[in-house]
N, C-alpha and C positions, 0 to 999 in steps of 0.2 A: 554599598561599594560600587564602583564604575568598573565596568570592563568597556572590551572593544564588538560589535554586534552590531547589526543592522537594524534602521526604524523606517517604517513606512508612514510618508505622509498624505499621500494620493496615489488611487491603483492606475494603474497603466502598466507599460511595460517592467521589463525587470531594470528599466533607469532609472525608475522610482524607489529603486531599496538605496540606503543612504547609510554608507561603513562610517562608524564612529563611535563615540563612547555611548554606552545604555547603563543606566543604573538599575542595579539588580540589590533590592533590598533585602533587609532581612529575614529571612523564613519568619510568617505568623502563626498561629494553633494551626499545627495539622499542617504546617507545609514542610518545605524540604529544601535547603541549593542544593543544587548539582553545578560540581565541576566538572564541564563537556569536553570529552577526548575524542569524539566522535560526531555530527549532525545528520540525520539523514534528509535527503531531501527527495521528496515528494509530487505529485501532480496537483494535490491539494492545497500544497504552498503555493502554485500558481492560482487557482482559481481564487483565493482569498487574496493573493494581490492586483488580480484582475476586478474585483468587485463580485463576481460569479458569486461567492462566501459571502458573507456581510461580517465586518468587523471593525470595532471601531478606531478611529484616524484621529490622531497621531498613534500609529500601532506599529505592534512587530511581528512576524513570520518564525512562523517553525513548528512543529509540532513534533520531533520525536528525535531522541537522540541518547547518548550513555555516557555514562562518568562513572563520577565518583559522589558520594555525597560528603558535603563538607561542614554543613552546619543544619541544626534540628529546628525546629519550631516546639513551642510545648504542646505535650499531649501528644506526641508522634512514638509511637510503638511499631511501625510497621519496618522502621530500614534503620540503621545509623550509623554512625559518621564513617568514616573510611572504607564504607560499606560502597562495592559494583554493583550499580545500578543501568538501567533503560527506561525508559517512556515514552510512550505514545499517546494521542488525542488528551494530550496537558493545554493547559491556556496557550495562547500563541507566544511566540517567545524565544524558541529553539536555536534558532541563527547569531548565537552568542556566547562567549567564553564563559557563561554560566546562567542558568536558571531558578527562580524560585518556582516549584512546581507542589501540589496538592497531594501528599503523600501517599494516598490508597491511586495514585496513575501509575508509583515507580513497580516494579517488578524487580527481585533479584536477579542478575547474571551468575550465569556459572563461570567457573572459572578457566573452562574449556571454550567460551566463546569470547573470542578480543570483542571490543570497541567497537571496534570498526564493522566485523559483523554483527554486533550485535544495534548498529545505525541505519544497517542497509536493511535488518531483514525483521524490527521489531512489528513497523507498522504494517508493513507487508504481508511479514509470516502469521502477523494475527488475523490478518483480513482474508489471506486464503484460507486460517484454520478454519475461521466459524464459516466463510463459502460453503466447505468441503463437509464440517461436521455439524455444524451448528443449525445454521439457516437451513438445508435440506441435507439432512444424513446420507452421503450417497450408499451404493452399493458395489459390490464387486460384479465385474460386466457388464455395468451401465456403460454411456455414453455420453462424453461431453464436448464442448468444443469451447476455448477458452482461444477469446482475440488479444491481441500484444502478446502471444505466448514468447516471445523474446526480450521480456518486458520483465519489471523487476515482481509485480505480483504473477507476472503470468510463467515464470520458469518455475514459480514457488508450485504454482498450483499444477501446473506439467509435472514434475515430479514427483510431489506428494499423491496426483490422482493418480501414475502409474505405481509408487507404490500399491494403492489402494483394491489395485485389478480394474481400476477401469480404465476403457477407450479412449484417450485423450488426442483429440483432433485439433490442431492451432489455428492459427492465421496469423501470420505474418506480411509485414510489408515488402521483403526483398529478398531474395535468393540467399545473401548472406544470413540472414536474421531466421530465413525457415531451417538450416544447417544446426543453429544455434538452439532453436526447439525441436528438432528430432533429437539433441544431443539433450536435453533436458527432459527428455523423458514422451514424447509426442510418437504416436502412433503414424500418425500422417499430419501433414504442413498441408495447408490452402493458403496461395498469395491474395491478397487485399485486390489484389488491381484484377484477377478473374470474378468470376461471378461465384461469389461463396456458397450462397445454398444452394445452386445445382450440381458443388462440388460434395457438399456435405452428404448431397440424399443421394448421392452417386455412390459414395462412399458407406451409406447405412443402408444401401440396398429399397431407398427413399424413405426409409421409416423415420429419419433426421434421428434428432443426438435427447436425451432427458433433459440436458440442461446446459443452457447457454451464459457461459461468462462473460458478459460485454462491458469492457472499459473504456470504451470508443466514445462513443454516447452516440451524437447526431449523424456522423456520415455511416452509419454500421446498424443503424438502430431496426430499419425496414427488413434490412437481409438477415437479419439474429432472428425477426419471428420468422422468418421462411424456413428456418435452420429447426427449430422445436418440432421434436416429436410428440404425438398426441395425447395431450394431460401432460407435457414436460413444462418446462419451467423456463423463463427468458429472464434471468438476473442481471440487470443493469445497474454496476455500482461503478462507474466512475463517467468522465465527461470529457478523456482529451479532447474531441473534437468540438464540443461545446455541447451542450443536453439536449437529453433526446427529444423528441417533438411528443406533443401529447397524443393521445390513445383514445379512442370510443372502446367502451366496455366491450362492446360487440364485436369488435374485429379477435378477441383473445379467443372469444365461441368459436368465430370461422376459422381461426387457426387451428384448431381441434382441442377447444376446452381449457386453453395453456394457463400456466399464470405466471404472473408479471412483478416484479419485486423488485422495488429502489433501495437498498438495505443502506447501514452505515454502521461501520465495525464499531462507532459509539454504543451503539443500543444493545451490544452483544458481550460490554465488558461495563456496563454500566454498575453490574455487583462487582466488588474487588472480587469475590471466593470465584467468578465468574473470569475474571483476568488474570486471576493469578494461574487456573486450572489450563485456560488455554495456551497461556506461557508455558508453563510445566510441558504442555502437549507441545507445543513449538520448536523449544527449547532442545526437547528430550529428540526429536526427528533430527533436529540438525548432528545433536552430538553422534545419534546413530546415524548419522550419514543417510539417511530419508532426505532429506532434506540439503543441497550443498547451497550457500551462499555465495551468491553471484554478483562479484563486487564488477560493475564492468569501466570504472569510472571515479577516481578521487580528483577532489577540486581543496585546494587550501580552503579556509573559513570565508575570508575575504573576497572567493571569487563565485560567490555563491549564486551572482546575475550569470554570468557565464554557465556554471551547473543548468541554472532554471533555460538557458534558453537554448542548450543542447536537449534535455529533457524534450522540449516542449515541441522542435522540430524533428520528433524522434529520431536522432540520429546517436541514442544508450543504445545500451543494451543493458541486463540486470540493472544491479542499483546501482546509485549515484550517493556517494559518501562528501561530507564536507571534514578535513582532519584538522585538528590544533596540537598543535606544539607541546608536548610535558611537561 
C-alpha cells in the first residue's frame, strides 16, 4: 500500500527529508502495520540523517511512534489488529502514515495514555528507565546531575530520580529552561554557560554527584568527568553536540576510579520479557502520576524538517510529537 512519509536520499541537513508517497508493504512472519496516530521525534533521527548513524540510502527516518495495528503477519501472537500499540528502536521508518515493524518491538498501550503521550514519552521513558534501574540501580540519597534536564529525556529522568529520593542536580541552557527543571522535579539548576563542576562540588560540599547523565556529548564531555564523585559513574548516551572525544583509560583512575559507559537503550530491551517489564515499569509511573508527560511541542506529520531543526537548535523543551489526522 502507499501512504504519504518521508525518504532520505543523502544526509545533510533536514532539506534532505523528501514528503511524498512511501510504500509500506505487507506485514511478513512476525511483522505487524501500525497505523500511526502519533510520531515521536528524536535527537537520534538527526544523527542518522546527518550520517553520524550509518543507514542505508535510499532510506527512511523514525524510530518510534503509536497507533493502532492494522494488519498481522503469520505466526504473530504477541498484539492484534485493532489492538493500541507503541514502538521504539523498530527498523527506521517512523516518519509516515504507517509502518510495517517486527512484532516483539510493539509494546501494548493502556488505555489511560493517548497517542500522543505515548509518542513523546515511549523512547524516552524507556531510556531513563533502564538509566535509573537498569544500567546502575540507583539509590535513595544518592546524587546525580542530569544535563538537558529541560530536555525531553531529561524532565523524564528529573522526576522519576526525585520520586526515587534522590538529589537531582540539572543543567540547563537558559534561565527559562532552569524554571522548567526545578518544576520537574530538580533539586538545584546549574546554567551551561557558568562553569558546571565548580557549581556541582560547591553544591556536594566537593564530594560531586554518583552519577552523571550526559546527552550533550562533545561540548559537556570534559566538565561531566569534573562533576563524578569518587568510583561514580560518567554515563554518556547521547551526542547533541556531536560525540564525545575519546579517553585514555588513565585519566578515569585520576578521576578517582570512575567509570565510563556509552549505553544504548537497544541492548537493554533486546529480550521482549525485558521490554515489555520496563514498559509495564514506565507505563505504570506515568498513570501514577510519577512520571508527567511533557509534550512541549506538536508539529503536523509533514513538517517534521521544521520539528528536527527546532530540536536541534535547542530551542524544545519536553518532547516534540509529529500528529496525523483520524
Amino acid at each position: 500500500m502507499s501512504v504519504q512519509g518521508f525518504t532520505l536520499n543523502e544526509h545533510g541537513t533536514s532539506q534532505v527529508l523528501c514528503w511524498g508517497d512511501v510504500t509500506v508493504p505487507a506485514p511478513g512472519p512476525g511483522e505487524v502495520r501500525v497505523q500511526h496516530r502519533a510520531v515521536g521525534v528524536n535527537f537520534i533521527d538527526i544523527y542518522f540523517r546527518q550520517g553520524l548513524y550509518p543507514m542505508d540510502l535510499p532510506g527512511r527516518l523514525g524510530l518510534e511512534a503509536a497507533g493502532v495495528v492494522e494488519a498481522v503477519g503469520e505466526g504473530v501472537t504477541e498484539v492484534k489488529i485493532g489492538q493500541r500499540v507503541s514502538y521504539c528502536m523498530s527498523p527506521l521508518g517512523a516518519y509516515a502514515e504507517a509502518h510495517v515493524v517486527p512484532a516483539r518491538c510493539l509494546v501494548p498501550l493502556p488505555d489511560a495514555v493517548s497517542f500522543e503521550q505515548a509518542a513523546a514519552i515511549t523512547l524516552k521513558g524507556l531510556t531513563a528507565a533502564f538509566l535509573l534501574q537498569s544500567l546502575r540501580p540507583m539509590q535513595k540519597g544518592e546524587d546525580i546531575l542530569v544535563f538537558a534536564a529541560a530536555g525531553g529525556v531529561g524532565q523524564i529522568l528529573c522526576q522519576w530520580g526525585n520520586h526515587l529520593g534522590l538529589r537531582v542536580i540539572g543543567v540547563t541552557s537558559s534561565e527559562l529552561k532552569q524554571q522548567q527543571a526545578l518544576a520537574a522535579g530538580c533539586t538545584d539548576v546549574v546554567l551551561a554557560k557558568d562553569d558546571i563542576a565548580q557549581q556541582v562540588r560547591q553544591l556536594t560540599q566537593g564530594k560531586g554527584v554518583e552519577v552523571v547523565y550526559d546527552s550533550v556529548g562533545a561540548d559537556t564531555f570534559e566538565q561531566s568527568l569534573d562533576c563524578v564523585a569518587r568510583r561514580g559513574w560518567l554515563v554518556s548516551y547521547g551526542n547533541a553536540s556531536g560525540p564525545a572525544p575519546a579517553i585514555a583509560p588513565l585519566t578515569l583512575l585520576q578521576k578517582g576510579s570512575i567509570v565510563l559507559t556509552r549505553p544504548s537503550l537497544a541492548d537493554f530491551v533486546a529480550d521482549r520479557d525485558e521490554l515489555l517489564e520496563l514498559s509495564r515499569t514506565l507505563f505504570t509511573a506515568v498513570e501514577q502520576g510519577v512520571v508527567k508527560v511533557q509534550i512541549g511541542q506538536t508539529y503536523p506529520l509533514r513538517e517534521a524538517a521544521a520539528a528536527q531543526d527546532a530540536l536541534q537548535a535547542r530551542k524544545t523543551t519536553g518532547s516534540t510529537v509529529l500528529t496525523l489526522e483520524e
